[in-house]
py3Dmol code that shows the C-alpha trace and the ligand (Angstrom):
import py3Dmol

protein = """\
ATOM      1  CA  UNK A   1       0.000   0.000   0.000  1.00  0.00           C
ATOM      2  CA  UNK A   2       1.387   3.429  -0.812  1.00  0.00           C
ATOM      3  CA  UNK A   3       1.133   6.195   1.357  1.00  0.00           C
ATOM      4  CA  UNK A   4       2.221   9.763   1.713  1.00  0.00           C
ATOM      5  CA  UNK A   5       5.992  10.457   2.326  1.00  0.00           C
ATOM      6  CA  UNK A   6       6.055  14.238   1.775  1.00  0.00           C
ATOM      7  CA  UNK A   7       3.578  17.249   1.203  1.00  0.00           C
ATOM      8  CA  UNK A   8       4.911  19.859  -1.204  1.00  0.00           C
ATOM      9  CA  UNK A   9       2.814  23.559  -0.543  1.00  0.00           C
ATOM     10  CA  UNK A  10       1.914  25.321  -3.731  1.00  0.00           C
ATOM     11  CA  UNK A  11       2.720  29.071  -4.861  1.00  0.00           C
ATOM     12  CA  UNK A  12       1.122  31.266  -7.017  1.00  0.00           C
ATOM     13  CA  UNK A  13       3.642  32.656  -9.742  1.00  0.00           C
ATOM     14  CA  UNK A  14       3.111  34.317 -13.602  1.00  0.00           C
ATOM     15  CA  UNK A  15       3.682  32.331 -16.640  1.00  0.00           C
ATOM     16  CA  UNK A  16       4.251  32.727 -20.035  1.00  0.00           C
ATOM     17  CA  UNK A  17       2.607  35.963 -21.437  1.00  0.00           C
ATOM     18  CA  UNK A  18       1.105  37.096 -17.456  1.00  0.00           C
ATOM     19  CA  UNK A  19      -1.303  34.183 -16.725  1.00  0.00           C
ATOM     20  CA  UNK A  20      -1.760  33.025 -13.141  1.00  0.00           C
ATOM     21  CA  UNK A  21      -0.377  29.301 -12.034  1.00  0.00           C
ATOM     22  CA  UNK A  22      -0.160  27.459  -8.760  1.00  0.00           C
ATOM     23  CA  UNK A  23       3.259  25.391  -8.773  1.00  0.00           C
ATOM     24  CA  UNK A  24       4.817  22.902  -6.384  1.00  0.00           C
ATOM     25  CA  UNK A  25       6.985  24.897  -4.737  1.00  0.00           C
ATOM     26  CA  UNK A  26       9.738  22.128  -4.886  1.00  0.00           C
ATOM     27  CA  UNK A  27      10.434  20.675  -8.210  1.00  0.00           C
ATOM     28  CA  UNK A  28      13.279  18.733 -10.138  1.00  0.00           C
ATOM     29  CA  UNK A  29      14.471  14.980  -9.334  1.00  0.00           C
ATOM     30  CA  UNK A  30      11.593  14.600  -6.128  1.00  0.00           C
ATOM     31  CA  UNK A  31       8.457  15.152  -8.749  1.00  0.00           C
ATOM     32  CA  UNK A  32      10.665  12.639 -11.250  1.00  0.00           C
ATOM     33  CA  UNK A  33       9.319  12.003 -14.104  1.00  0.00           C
ATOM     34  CA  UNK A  34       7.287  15.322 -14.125  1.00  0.00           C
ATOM     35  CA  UNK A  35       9.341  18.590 -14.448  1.00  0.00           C
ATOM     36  CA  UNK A  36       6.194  20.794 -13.982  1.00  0.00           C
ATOM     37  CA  UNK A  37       2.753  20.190 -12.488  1.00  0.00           C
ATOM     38  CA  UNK A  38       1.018  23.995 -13.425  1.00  0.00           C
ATOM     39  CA  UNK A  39      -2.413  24.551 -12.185  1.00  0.00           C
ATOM     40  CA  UNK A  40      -3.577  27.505 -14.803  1.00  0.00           C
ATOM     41  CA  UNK A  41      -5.996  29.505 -12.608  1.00  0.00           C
ATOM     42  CA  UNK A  42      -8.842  29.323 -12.343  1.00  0.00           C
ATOM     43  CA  UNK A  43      -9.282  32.653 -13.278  1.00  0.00           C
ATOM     44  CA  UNK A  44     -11.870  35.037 -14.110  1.00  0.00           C
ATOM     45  CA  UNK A  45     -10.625  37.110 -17.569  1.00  0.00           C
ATOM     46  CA  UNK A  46     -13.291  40.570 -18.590  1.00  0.00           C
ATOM     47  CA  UNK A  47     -13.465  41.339 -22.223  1.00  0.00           C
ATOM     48  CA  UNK A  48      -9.838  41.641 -24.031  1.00  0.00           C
ATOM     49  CA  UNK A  49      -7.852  40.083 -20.872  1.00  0.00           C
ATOM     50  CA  UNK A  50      -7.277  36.495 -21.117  1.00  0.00           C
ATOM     51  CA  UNK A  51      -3.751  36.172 -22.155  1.00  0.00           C
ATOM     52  CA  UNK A  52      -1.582  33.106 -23.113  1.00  0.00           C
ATOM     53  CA  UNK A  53       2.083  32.241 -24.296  1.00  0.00           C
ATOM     54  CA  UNK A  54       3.116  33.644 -27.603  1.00  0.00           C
ATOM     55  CA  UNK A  55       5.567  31.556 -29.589  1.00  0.00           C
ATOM     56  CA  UNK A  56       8.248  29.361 -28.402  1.00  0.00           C
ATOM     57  CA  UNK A  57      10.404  26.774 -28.445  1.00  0.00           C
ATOM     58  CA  UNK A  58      10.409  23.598 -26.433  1.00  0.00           C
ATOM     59  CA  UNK A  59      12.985  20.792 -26.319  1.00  0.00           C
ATOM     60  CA  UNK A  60      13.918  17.424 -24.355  1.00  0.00           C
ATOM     61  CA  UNK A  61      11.051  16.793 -22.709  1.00  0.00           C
ATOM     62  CA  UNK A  62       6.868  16.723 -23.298  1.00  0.00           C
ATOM     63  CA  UNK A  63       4.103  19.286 -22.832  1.00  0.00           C
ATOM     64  CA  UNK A  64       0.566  17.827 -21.760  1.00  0.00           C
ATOM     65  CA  UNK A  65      -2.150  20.776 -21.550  1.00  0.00           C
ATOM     66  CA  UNK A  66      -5.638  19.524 -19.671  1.00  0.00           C
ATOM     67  CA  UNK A  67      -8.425  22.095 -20.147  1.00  0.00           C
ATOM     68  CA  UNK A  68     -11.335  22.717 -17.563  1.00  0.00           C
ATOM     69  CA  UNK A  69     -12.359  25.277 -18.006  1.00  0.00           C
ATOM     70  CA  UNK A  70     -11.761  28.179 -21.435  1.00  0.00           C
ATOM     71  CA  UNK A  71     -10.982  28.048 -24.711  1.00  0.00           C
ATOM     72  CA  UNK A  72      -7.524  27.914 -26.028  1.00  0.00           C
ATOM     73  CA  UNK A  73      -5.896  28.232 -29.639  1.00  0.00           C
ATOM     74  CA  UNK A  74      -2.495  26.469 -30.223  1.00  0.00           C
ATOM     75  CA  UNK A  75      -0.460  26.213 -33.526  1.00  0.00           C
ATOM     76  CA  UNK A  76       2.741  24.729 -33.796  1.00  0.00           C
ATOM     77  CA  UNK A  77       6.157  24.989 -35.939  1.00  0.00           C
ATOM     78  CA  UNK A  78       5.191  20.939 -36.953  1.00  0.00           C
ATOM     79  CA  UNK A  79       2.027  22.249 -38.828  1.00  0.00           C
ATOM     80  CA  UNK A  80      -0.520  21.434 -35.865  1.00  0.00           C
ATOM     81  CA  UNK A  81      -2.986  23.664 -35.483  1.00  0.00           C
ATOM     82  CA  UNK A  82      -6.119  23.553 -33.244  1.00  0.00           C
ATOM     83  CA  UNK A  83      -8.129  24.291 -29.931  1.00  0.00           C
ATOM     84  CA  UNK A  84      -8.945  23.302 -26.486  1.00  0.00           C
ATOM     85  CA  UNK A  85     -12.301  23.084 -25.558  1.00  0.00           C
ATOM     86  CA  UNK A  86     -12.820  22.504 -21.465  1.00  0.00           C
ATOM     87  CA  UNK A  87     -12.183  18.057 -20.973  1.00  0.00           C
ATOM     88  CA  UNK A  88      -9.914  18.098 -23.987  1.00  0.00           C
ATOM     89  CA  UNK A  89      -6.514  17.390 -24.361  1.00  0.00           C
ATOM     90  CA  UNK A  90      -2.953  17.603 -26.137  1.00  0.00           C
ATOM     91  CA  UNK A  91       0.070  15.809 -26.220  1.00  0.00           C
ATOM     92  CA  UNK A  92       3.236  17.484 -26.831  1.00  0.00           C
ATOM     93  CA  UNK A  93       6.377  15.443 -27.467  1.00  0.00           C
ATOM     94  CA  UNK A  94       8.830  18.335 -28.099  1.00  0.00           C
ATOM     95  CA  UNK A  95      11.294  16.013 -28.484  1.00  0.00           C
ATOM     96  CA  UNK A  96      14.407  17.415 -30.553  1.00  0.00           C
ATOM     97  CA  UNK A  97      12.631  21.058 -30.998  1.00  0.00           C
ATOM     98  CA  UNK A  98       9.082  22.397 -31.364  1.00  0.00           C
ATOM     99  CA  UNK A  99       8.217  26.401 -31.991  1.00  0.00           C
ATOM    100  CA  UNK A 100       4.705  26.621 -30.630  1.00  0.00           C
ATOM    101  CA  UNK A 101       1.748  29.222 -29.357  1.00  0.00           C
ATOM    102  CA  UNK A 102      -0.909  28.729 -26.956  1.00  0.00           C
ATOM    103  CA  UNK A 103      -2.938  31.696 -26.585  1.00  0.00           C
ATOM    104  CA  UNK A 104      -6.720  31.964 -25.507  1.00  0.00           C
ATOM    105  CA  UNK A 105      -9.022  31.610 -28.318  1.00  0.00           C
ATOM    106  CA  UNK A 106      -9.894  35.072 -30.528  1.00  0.00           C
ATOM    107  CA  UNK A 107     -13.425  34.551 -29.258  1.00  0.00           C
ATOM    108  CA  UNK A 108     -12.933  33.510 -25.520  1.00  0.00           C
ATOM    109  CA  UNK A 109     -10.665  37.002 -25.896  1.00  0.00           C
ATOM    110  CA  UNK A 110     -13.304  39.142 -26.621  1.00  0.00           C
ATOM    111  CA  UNK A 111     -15.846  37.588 -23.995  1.00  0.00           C
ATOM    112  CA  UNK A 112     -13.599  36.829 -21.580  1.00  0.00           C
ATOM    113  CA  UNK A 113     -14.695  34.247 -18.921  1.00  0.00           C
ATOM    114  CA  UNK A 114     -12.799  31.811 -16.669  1.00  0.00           C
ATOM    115  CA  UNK A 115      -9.680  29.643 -17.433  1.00  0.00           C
ATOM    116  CA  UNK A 116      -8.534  26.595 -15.683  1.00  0.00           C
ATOM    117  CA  UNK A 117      -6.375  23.955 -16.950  1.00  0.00           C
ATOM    118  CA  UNK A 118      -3.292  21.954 -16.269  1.00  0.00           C
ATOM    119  CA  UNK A 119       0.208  21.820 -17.845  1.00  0.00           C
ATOM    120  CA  UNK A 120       2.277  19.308 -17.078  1.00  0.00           C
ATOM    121  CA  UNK A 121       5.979  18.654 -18.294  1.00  0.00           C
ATOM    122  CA  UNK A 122       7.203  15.048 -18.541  1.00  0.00           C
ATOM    123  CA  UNK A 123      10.869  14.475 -18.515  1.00  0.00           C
ATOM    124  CA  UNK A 124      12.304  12.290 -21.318  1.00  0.00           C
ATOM    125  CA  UNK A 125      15.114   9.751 -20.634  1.00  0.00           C
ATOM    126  CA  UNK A 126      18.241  11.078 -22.577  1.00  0.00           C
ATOM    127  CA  UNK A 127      17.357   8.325 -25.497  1.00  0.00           C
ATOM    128  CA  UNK A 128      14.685  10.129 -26.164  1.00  0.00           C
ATOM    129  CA  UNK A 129      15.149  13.530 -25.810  1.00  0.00           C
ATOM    130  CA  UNK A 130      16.208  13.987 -29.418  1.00  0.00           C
ATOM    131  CA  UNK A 131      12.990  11.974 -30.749  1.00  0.00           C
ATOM    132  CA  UNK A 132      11.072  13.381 -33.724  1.00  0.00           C
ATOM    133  CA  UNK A 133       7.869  15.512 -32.561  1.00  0.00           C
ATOM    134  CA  UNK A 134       4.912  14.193 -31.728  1.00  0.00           C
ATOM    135  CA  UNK A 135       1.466  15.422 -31.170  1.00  0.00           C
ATOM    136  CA  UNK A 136      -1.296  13.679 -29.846  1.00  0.00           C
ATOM    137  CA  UNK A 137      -5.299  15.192 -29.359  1.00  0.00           C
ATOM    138  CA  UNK A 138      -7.567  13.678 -27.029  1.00  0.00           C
ATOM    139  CA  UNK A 139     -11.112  15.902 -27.407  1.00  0.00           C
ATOM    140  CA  UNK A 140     -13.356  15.806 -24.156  1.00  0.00           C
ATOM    141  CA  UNK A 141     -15.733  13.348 -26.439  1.00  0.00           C
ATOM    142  CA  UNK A 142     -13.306  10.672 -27.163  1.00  0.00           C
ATOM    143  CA  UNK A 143     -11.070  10.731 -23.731  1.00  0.00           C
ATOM    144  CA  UNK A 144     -11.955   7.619 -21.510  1.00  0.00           C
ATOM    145  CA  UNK A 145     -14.107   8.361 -18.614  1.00  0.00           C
ATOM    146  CA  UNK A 146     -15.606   6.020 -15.505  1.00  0.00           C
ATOM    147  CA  UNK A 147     -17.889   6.285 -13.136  1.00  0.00           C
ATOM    148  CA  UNK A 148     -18.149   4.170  -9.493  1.00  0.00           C
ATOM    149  CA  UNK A 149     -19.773   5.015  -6.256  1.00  0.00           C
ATOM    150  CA  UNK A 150     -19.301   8.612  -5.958  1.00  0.00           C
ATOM    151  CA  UNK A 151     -15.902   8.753  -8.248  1.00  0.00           C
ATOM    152  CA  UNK A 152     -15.805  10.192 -11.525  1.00  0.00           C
ATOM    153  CA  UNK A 153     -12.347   9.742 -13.173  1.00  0.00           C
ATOM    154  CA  UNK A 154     -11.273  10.623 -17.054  1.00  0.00           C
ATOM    155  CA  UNK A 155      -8.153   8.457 -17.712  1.00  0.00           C
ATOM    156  CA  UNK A 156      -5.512  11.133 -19.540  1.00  0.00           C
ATOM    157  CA  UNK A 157      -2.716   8.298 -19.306  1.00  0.00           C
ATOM    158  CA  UNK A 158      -2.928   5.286 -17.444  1.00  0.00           C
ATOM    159  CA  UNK A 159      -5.661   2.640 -16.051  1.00  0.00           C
ATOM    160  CA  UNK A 160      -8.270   3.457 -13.574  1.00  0.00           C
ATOM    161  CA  UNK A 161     -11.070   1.570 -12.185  1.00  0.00           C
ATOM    162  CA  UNK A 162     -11.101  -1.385 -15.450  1.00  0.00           C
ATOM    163  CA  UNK A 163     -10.703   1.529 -17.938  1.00  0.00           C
ATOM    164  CA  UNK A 164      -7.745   2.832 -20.149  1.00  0.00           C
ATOM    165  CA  UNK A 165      -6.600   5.803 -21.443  1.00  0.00           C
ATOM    166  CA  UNK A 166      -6.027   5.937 -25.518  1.00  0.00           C
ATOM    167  CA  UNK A 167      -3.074   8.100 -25.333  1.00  0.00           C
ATOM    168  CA  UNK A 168       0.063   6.654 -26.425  1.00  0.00           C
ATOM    169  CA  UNK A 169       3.266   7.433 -24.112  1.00  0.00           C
ATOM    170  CA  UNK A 170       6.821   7.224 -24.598  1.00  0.00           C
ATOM    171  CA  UNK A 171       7.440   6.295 -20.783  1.00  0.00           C
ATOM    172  CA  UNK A 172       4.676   4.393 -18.958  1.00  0.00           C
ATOM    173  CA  UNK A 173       2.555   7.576 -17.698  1.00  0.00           C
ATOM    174  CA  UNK A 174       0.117   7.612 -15.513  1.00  0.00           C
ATOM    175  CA  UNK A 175      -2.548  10.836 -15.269  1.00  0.00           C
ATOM    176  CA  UNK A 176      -5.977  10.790 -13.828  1.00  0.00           C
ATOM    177  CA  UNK A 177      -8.537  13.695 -13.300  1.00  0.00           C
ATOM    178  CA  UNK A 178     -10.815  12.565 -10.271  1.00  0.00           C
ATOM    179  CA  UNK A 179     -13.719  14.087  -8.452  1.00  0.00           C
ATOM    180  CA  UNK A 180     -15.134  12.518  -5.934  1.00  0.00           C
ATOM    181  CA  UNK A 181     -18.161  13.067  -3.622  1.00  0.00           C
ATOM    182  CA  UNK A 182     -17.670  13.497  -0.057  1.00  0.00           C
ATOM    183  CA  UNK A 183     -16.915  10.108   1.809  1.00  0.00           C
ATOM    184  CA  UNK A 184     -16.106   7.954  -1.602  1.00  0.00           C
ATOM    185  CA  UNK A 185     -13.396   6.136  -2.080  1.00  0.00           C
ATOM    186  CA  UNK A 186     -10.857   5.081  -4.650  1.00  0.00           C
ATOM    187  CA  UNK A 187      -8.743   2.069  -4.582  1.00  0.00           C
ATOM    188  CA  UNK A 188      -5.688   2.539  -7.453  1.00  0.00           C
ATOM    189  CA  UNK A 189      -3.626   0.759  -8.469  1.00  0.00           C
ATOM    190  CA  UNK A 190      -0.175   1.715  -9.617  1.00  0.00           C
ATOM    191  CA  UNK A 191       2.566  -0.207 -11.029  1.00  0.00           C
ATOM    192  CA  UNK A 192       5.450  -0.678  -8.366  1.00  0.00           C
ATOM    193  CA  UNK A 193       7.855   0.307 -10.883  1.00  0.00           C
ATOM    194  CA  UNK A 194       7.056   3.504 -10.921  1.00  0.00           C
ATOM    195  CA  UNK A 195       7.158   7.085  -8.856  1.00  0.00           C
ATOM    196  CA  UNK A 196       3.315   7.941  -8.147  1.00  0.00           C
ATOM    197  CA  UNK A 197       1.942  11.755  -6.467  1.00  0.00           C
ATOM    198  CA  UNK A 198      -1.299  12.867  -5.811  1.00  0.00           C
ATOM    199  CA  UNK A 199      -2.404  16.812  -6.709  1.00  0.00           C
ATOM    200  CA  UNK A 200      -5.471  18.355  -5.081  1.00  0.00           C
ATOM    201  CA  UNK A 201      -6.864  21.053  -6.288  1.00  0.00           C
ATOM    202  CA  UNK A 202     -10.711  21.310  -5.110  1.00  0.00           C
ATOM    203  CA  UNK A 203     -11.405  20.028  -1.510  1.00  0.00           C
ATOM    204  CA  UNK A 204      -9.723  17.288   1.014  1.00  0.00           C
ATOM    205  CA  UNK A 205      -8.486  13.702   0.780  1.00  0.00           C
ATOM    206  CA  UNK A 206      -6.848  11.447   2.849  1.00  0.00           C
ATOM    207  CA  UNK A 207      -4.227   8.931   2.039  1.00  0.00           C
ATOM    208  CA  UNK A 208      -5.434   5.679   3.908  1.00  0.00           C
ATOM    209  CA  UNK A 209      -2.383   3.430   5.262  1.00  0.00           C
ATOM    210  CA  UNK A 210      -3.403   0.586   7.546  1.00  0.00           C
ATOM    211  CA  UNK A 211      -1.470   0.134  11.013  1.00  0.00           C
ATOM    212  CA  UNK A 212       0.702  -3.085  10.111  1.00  0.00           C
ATOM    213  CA  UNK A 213       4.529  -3.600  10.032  1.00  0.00           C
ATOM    214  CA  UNK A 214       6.354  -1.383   7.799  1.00  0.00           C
ATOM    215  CA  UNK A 215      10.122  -2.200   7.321  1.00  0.00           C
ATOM    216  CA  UNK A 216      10.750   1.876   7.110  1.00  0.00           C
ATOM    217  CA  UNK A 217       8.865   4.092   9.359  1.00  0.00           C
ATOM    218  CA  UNK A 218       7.529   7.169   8.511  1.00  0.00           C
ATOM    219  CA  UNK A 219       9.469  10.224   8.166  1.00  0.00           C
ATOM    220  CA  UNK A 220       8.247  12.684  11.330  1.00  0.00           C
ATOM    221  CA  UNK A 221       5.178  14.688  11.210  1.00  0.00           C
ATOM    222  CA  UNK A 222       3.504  12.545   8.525  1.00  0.00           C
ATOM    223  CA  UNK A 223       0.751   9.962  10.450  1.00  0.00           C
ATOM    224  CA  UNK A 224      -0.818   6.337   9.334  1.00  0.00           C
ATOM    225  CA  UNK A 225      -3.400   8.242   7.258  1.00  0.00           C
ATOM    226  CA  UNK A 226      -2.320  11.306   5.898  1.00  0.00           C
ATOM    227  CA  UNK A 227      -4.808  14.259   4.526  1.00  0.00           C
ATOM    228  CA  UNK A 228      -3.972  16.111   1.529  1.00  0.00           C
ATOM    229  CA  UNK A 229      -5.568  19.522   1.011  1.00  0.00           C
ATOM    230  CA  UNK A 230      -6.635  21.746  -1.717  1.00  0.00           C
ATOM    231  CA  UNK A 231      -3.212  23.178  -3.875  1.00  0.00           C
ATOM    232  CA  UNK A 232      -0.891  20.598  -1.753  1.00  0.00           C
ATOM    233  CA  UNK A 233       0.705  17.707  -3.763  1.00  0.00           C
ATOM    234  CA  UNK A 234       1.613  14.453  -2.129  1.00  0.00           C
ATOM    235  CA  UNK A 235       4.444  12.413  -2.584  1.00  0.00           C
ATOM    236  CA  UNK A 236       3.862   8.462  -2.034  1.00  0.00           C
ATOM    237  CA  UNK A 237       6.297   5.857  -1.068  1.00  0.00           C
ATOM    238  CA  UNK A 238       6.538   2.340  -3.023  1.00  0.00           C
ATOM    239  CA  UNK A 239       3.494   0.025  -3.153  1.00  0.00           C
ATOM    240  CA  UNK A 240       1.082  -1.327  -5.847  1.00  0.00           C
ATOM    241  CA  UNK A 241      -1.736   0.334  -4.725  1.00  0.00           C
ATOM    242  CA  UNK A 242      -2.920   3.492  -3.092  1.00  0.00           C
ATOM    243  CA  UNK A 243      -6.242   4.010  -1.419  1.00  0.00           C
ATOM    244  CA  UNK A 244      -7.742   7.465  -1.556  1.00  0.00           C
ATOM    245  CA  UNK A 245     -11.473   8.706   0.437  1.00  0.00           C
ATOM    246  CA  UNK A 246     -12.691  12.148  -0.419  1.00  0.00           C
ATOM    247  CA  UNK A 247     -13.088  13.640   3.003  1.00  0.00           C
ATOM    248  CA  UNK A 248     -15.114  16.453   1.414  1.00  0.00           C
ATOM    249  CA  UNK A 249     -16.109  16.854  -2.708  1.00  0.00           C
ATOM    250  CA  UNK A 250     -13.042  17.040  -3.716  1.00  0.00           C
ATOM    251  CA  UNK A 251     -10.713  16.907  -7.434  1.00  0.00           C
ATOM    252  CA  UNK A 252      -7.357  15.900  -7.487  1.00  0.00           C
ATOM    253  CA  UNK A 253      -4.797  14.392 -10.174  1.00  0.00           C
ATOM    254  CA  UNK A 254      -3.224  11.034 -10.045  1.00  0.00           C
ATOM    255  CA  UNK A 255       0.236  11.257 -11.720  1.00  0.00           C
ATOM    256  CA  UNK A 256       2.387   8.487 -11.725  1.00  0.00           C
ATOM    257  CA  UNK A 257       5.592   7.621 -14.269  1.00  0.00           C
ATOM    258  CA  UNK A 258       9.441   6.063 -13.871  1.00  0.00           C
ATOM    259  CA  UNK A 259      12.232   7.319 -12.319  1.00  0.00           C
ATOM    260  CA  UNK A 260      14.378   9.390 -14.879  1.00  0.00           C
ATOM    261  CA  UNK A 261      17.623   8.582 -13.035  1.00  0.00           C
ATOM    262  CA  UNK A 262      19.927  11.098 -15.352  1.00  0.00           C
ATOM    263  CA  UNK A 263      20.856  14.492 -14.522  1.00  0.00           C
ATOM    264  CA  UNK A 264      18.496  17.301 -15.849  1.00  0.00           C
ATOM    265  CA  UNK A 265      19.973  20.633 -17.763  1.00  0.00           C
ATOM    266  CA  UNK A 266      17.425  22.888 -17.510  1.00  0.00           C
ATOM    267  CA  UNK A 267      17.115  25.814 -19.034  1.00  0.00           C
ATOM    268  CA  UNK A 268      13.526  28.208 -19.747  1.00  0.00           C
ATOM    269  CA  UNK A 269      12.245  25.769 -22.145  1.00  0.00           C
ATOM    270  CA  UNK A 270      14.721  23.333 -22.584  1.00  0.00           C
ATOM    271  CA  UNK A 271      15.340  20.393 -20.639  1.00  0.00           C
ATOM    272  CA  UNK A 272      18.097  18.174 -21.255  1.00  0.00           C
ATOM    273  CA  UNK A 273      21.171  16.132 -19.515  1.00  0.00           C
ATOM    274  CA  UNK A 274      24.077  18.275 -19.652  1.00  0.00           C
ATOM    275  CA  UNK A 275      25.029  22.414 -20.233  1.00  0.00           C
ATOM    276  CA  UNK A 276      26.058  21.677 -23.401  1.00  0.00           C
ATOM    277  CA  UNK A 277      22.953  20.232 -24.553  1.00  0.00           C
ATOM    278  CA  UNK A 278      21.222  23.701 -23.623  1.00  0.00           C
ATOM    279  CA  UNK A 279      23.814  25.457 -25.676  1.00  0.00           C
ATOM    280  CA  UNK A 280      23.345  23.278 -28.422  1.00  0.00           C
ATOM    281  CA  UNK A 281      19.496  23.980 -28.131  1.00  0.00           C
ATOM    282  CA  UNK A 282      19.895  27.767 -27.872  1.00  0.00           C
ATOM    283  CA  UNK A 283      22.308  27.412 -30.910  1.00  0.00           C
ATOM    284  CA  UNK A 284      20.514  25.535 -33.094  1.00  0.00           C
ATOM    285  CA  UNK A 285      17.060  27.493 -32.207  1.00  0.00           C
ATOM    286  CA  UNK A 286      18.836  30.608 -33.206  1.00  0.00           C
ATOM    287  CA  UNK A 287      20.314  29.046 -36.103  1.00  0.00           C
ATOM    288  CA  UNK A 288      17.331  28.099 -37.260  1.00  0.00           C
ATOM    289  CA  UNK A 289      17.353  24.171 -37.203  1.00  0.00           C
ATOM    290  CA  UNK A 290      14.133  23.945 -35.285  1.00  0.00           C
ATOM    291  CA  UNK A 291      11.237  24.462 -37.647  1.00  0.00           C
ATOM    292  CA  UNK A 292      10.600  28.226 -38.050  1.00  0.00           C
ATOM    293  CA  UNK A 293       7.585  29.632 -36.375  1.00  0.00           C
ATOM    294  CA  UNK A 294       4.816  30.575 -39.210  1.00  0.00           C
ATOM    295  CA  UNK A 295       4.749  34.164 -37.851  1.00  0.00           C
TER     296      UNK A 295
END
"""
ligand_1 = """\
1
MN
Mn 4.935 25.758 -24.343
"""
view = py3Dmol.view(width=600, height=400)
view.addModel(protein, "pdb")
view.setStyle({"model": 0}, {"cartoon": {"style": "trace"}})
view.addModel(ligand_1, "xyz")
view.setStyle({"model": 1}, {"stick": {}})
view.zoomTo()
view.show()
């Protein structure tokens, strides 16, 4: 059984072109394989003030945007052009270099109205990094969703509850979107192999761990049965399986992928091993060897 090992607070910070994000506020190897877990908003935009992130370039590692709420536009230096409507979403596997915008839709612009979403970065292993682009769309319509005793879940990446996701990863990923009434509970399972965290972002949970003997014992200040609370991620230990009851209605993210056991280079958009992979990515965006940018 898995249980919770550490809590890691949120902040509020600016992104991209001045939109609102709560982050972890400790990142890097302890989040492995996820580089970022952004919580866009929610916010509430009047006419002509939803903003977004004009163009630019990504490489090393994967975007995955997970819209709730909005309407988004996104075009990329690959050709891919489209939107996100609230339940859909996309699949960005930057790979060896990607030019891309994501900007609220001209419509949503001129209305305005509330934005909430997710982007998440997941690392690539260094045999990957350099991997032709990918891009994968999952609309709200056509993204697996299950319903059991109070839990509603749509399966981004991943198993959950007899259903799986369509997406197709390049590391075994695991991403779940879960509401839950107040007093359900969900029973997960989670391959051993891999790292697994739990982000709340709408009510309480609590981590159940039976008392029974545990070859390492907690780290201080973290009990049996641990609650998680609204913009607090959750670290879990080892275990197959992690059981989760919804103190109150609550939503949260399941997130679960391997251990990326390589140093991480990270610079603004770039992620990669070493310092001279980020030069090299500076150099050849400049030079030009990532597609150009349409605009
Ligand atoms: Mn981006």
């Amino acid at each position: 059984m898995r249980s919770v090992v550490e809590i890691i607070p949120t902040h509020t910070m600016m992104e991209g072109g001045g939109f609102t994000v709560r982050r972890p506020s400790r990142m890097g190897r302890v989040m492995s394989p996820f580089l970022l877990i952004d919580e866009m908003g929610p916010v509430d935009y009047g006419p002509g003030e939803a903003v977004g992130a004009p163009w630019h370039p990504h490489r090393g590692f994967e975007t995955v945007t997970y819209l709730l709420d909005g309407r988004m536009r996104h075009e990329d230096s690959a050709g891919n052009k489209g939107e996100l409507n609230p339940g859909d979403v996309q699949w960005m596997t930057a790979g060896r270099g990607i030019i891309h915008s994501e900007e609220p839709h001209e419509d949503f612009k001129k209305t305005g109205g509330r934005t909430h979403g997710f982007q998440i970065w997941v690392n690539l292993p260094s045999k990957y990094k350099m991997m032709s682009p990918r891009y994968q769309e999952i609309p709200a319509t056509e993204s697996p969703t299950v319903e059991n005793g109070g839990i509603w879940a749509r399966v981004i990446a991943g198993e959950c509850l007899g259903t799986t996701s369509s997406i197709d990863t390049v590391i075994p990923i695991t991403l779940i979107h879960v509401k839950a009434e107040e007093g359900a509970s969900l029973m997960q399972r989670i391959d051993p192999m891999l790292n697994a965290m739990i982000y709340v972002f709408g009510g309480k949970i609590t981590v159940v761990n039976q008392p029974r003997v545990r070859k390492n014992p907690f780290p201080p200040g973290l009990g049996v049965n641990q609650q998680v609370r609204n913009g607090e991620l959750a670290l879990l230990s080892q275990g197959d399986e992690v059981e989760i009851k919804s103190d109150l209605a609550s939503e949260f993210l399941v997130l679960a992928g391997p251990e990326i056991d390589e140093p991480i280079a990270r610079y603004g958009p770039f992620v990669m091993n070493t310092m001279e992979e980020i030069n090299q990515a500076f150099l050849d965006y400049q030079n030009g060897n990532f597609a150009h940018s349409p605009h």
